[in-house]
N, C-alpha and C positions, 0 to 999 in steps of 0.2 A: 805163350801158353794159350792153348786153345781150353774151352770148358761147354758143356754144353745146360741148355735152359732145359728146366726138366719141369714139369706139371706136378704142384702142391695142392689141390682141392681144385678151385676154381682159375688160382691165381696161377702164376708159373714162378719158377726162382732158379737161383745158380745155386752149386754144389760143391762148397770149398774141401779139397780134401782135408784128415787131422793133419797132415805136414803142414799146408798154407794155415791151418786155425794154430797154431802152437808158435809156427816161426814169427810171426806177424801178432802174436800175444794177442788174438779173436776172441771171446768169451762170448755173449750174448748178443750184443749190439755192434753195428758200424754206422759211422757219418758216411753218408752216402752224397757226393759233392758231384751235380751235373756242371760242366762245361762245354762248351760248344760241340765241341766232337768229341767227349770223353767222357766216362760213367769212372769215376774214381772212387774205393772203400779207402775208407780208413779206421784205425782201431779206434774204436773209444776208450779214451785213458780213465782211471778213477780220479778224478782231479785233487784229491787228497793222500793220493797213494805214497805209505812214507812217512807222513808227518808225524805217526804214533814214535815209530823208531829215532825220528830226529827231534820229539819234545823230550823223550826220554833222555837223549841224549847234550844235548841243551840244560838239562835239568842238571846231572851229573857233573857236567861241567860248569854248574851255577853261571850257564850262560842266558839261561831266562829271567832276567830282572826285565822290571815296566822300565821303558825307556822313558815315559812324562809321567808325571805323577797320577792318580786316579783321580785327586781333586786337586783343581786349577786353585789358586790364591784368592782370586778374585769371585769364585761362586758363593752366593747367597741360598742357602739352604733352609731359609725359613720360608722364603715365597713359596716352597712346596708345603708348606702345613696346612 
């Protein structure tokens, strides 16, 4: 696929069509990753994306229990006074 550098104010930029931004799930931002002879985008993911539907879901399934307790046996809670 050929694309061409187009002129944004001072700077210059490329021109994803909405196909390439929607197939490739594009929103705002790309990791832009130089290699020797390659200029590589990549999506930026939400690194949480998810997690609401799978706490909720964890939940329902009373699969969210603390796996270690919240206090260890052995803490002394008075040297904080």
């Amino acid at each position: 696929m050929e694309a061409s550098i187009i002129k944004i104010g001072n700077s210059k930029g490329l021109r994803l069509s909405k196909h390439i931004l929607e197939q490739y799930h594009i929103t705002d931002k790309v990791e832009l990753i130089l290699e020797k002879d390659k200029i590589i985008l990549k999506p930026i993911e939400q690194p949480r994306k998810g997690w609401e539907d799978a706490f909720k879901s964890m939940s329902k399934n009373e699969d969210d229990q603390l796996l270690i307790d919240d206090v260890l046996p052995d803490e002394d809670f008075d040297e904080w006074n």
